[in-house]
VMD Tcl script that builds the backbone (N, CA, C; Angstrom):
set m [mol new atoms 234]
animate dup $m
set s [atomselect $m all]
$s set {name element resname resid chain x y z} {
  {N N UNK 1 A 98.113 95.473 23.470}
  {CA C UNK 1 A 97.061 94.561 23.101}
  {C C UNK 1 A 96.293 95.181 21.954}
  {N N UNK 2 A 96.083 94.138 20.970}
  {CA C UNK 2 A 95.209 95.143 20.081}
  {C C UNK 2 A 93.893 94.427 19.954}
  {N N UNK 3 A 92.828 94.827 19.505}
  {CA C UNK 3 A 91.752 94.749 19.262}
  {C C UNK 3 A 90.835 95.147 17.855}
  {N N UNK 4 A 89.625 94.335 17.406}
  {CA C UNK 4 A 89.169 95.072 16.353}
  {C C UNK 4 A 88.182 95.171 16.400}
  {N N UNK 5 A 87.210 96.318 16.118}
  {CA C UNK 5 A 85.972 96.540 16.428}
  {C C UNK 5 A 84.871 96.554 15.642}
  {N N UNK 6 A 84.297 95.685 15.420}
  {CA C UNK 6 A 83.304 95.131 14.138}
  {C C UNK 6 A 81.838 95.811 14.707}
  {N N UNK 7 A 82.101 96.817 13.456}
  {CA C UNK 7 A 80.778 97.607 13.982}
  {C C UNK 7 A 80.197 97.916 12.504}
  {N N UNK 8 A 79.182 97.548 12.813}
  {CA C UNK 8 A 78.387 97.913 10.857}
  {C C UNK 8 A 77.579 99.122 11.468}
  {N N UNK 9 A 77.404 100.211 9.746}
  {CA C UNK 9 A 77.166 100.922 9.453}
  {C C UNK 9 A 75.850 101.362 9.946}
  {N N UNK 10 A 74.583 100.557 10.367}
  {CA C UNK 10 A 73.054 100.909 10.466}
  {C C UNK 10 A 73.304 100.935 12.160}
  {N N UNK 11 A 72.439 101.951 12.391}
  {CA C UNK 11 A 72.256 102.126 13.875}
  {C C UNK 11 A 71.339 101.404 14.754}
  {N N UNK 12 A 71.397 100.360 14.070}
  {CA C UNK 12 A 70.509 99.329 15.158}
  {C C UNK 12 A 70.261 99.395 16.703}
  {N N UNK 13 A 69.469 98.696 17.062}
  {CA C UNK 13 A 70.077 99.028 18.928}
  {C C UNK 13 A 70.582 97.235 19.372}
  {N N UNK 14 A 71.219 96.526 18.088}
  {CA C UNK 14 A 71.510 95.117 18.169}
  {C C UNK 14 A 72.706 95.422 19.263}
  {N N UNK 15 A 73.008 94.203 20.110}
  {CA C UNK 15 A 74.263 93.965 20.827}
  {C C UNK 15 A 75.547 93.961 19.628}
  {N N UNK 16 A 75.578 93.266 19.065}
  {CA C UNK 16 A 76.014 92.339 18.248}
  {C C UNK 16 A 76.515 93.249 17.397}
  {N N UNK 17 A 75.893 94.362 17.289}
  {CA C UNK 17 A 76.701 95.226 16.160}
  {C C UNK 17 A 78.409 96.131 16.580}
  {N N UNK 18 A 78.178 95.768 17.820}
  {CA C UNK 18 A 79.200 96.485 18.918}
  {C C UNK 18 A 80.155 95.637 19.987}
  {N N UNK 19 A 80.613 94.722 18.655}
  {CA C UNK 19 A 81.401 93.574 19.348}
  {C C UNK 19 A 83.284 93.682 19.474}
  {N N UNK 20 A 83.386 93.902 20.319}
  {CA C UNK 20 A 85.124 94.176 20.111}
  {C C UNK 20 A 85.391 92.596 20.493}
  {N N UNK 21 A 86.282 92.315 19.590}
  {CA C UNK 21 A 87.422 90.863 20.441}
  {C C UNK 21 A 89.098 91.315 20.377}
  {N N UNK 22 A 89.537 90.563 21.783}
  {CA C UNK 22 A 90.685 91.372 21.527}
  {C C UNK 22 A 92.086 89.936 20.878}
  {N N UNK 23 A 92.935 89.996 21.429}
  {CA C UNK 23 A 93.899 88.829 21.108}
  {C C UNK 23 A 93.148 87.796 21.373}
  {N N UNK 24 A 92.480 87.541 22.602}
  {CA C UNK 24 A 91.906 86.389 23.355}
  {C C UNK 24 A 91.112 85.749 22.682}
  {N N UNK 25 A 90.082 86.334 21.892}
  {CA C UNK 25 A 89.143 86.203 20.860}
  {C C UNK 25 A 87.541 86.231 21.994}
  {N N UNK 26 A 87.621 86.790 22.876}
  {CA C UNK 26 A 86.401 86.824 24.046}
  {C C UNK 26 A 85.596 88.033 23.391}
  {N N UNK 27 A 84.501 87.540 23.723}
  {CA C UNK 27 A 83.155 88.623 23.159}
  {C C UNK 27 A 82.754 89.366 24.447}
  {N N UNK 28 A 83.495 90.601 23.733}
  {CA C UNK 28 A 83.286 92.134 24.990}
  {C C UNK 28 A 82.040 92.446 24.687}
  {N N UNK 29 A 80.864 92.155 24.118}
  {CA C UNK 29 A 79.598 93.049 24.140}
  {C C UNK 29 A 78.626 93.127 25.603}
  {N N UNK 30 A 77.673 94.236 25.113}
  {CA C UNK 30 A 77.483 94.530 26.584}
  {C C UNK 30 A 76.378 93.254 27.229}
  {N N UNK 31 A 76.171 92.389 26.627}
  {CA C UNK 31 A 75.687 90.993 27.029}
  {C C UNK 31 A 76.334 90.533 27.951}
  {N N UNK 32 A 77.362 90.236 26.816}
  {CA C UNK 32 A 78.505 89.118 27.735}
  {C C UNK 32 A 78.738 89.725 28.720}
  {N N UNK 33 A 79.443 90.982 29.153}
  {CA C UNK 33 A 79.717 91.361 30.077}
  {C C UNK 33 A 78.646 91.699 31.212}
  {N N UNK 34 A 77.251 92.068 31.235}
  {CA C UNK 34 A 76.327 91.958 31.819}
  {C C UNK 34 A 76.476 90.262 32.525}
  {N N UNK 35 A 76.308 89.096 31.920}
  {CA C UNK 35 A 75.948 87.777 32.086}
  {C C UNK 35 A 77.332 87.370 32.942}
  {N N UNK 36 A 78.564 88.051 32.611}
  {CA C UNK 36 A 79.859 87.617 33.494}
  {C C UNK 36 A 79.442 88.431 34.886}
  {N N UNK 37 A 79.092 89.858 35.230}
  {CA C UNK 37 A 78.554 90.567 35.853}
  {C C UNK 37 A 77.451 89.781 36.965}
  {N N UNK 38 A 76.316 89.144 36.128}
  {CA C UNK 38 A 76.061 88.008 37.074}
  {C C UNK 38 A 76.283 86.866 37.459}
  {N N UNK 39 A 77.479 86.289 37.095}
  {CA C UNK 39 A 77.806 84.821 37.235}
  {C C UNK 39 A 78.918 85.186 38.326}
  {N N UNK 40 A 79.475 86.518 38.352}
  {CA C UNK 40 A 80.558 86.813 39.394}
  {C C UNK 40 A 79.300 86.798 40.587}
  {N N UNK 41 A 78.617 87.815 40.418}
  {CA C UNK 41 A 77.759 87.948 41.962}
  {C C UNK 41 A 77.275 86.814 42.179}
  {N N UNK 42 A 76.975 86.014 41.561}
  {CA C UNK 42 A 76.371 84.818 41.962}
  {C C UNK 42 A 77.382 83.655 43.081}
  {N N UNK 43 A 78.929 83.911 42.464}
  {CA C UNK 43 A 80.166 83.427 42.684}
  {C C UNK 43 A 80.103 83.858 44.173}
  {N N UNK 44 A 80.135 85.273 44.549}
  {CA C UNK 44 A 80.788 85.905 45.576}
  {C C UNK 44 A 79.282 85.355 46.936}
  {N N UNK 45 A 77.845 85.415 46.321}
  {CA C UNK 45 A 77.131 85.118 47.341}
  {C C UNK 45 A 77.560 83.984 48.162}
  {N N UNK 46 A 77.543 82.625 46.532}
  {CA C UNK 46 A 77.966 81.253 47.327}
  {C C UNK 46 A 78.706 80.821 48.099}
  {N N UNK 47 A 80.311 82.164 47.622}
  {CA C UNK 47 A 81.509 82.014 48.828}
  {C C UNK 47 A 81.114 82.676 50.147}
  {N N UNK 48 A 80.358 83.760 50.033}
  {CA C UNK 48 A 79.971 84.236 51.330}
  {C C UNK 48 A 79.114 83.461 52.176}
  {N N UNK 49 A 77.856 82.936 51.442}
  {CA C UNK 49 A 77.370 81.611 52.209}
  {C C UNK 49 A 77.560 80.836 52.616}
  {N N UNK 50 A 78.735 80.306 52.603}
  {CA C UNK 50 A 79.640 79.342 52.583}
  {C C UNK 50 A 80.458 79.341 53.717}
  {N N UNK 51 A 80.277 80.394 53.924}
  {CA C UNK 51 A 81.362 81.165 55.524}
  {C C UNK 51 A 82.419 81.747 54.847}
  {N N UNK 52 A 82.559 82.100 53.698}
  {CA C UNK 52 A 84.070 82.833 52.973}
  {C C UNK 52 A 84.058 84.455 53.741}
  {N N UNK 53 A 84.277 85.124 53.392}
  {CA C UNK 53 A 85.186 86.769 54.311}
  {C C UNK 53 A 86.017 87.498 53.360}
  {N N UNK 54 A 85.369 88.389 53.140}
  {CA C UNK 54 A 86.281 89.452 52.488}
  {C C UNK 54 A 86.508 90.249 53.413}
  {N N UNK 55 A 87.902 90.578 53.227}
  {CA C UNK 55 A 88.771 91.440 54.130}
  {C C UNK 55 A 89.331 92.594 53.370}
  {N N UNK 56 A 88.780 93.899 53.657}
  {CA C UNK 56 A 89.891 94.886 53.019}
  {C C UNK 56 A 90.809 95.254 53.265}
  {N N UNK 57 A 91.774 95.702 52.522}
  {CA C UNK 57 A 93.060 95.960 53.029}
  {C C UNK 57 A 93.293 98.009 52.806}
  {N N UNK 58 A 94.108 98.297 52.872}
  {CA C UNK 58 A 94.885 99.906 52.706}
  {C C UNK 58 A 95.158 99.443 51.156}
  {N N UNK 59 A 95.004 100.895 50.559}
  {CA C UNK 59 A 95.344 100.634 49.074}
  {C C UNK 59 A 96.741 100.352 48.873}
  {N N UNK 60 A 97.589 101.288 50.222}
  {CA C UNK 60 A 98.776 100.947 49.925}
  {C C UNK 60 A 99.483 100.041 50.752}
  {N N UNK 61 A 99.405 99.126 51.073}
  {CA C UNK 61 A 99.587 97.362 51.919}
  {C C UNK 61 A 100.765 96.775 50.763}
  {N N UNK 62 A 102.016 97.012 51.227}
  {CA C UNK 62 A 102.568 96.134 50.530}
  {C C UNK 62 A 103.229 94.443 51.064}
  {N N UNK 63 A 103.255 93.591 50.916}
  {CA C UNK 63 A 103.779 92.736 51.252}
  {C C UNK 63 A 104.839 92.379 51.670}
  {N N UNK 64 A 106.174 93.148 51.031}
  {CA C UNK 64 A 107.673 93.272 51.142}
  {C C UNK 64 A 107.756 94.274 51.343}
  {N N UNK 65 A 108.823 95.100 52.335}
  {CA C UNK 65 A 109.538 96.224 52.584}
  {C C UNK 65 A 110.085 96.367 51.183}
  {N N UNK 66 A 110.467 97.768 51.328}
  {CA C UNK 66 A 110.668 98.167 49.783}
  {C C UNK 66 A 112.542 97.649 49.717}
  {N N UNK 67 A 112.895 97.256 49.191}
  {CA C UNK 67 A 114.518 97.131 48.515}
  {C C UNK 67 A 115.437 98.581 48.138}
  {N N UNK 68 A 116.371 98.449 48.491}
  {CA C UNK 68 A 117.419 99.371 48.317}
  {C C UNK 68 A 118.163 98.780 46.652}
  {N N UNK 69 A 117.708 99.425 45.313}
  {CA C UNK 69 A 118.032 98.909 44.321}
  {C C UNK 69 A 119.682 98.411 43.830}
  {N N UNK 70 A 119.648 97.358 43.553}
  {CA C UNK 70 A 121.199 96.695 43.414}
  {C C UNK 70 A 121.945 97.589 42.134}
  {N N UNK 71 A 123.243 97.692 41.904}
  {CA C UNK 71 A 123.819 97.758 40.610}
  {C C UNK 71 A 124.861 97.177 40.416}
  {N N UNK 72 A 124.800 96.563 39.178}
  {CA C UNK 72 A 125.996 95.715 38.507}
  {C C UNK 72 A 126.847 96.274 38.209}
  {N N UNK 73 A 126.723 97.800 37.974}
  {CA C UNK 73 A 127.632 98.657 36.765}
  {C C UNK 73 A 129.460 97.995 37.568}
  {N N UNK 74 A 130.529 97.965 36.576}
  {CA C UNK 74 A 131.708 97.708 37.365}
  {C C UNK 74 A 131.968 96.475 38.271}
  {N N UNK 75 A 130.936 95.593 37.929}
  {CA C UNK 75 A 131.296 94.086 38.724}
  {C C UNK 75 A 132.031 93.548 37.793}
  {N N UNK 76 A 132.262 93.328 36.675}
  {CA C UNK 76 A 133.231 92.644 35.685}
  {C C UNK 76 A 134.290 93.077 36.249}
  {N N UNK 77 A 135.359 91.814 35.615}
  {CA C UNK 77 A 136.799 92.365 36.285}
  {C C UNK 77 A 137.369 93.031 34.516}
  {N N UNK 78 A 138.350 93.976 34.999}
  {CA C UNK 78 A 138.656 93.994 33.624}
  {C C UNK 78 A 139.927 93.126 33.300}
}
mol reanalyze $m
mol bondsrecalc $m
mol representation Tube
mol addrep $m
């Protein structure tokens, strides 16, 4: 992913001077991300009010037993 980081020269203490966008074209400054920061908590109260449930799991919880990896090598006929 690349990104470009539009940052001018004067040391302001502006947001705005410290704006990365990446492919997406979304404004990473520390605003935006503060204001997403509260629109999530705001998200998670309403589901919890709501009767929603977060459940944790084990970091390592996988869903599928692990697979014994296949190989093709030598399936062609010659």
């Amino acid at each position: 992913m690349s990104y470009n980081n539009h940052t001018d020269t004067d040391n302001s203490n502006d947001d705005s001077s410290n704006v990365i966008t990446f492919d997406d074209g979304r404004d990473r400054s520390l605003s935006s991300r503060e204001t997403e920061r509260r629109r999530l908590e705001e998200d998670m109260k309403q589901f919890l009010s709501g009767g929603g449930e977060i459940k944790q799991i084990e970091k390592d919880l996988r869903t599928d037993p692990p697979r014994k990896p296949e190989s093709n090598y030598g399936s062609r006929p010659i």
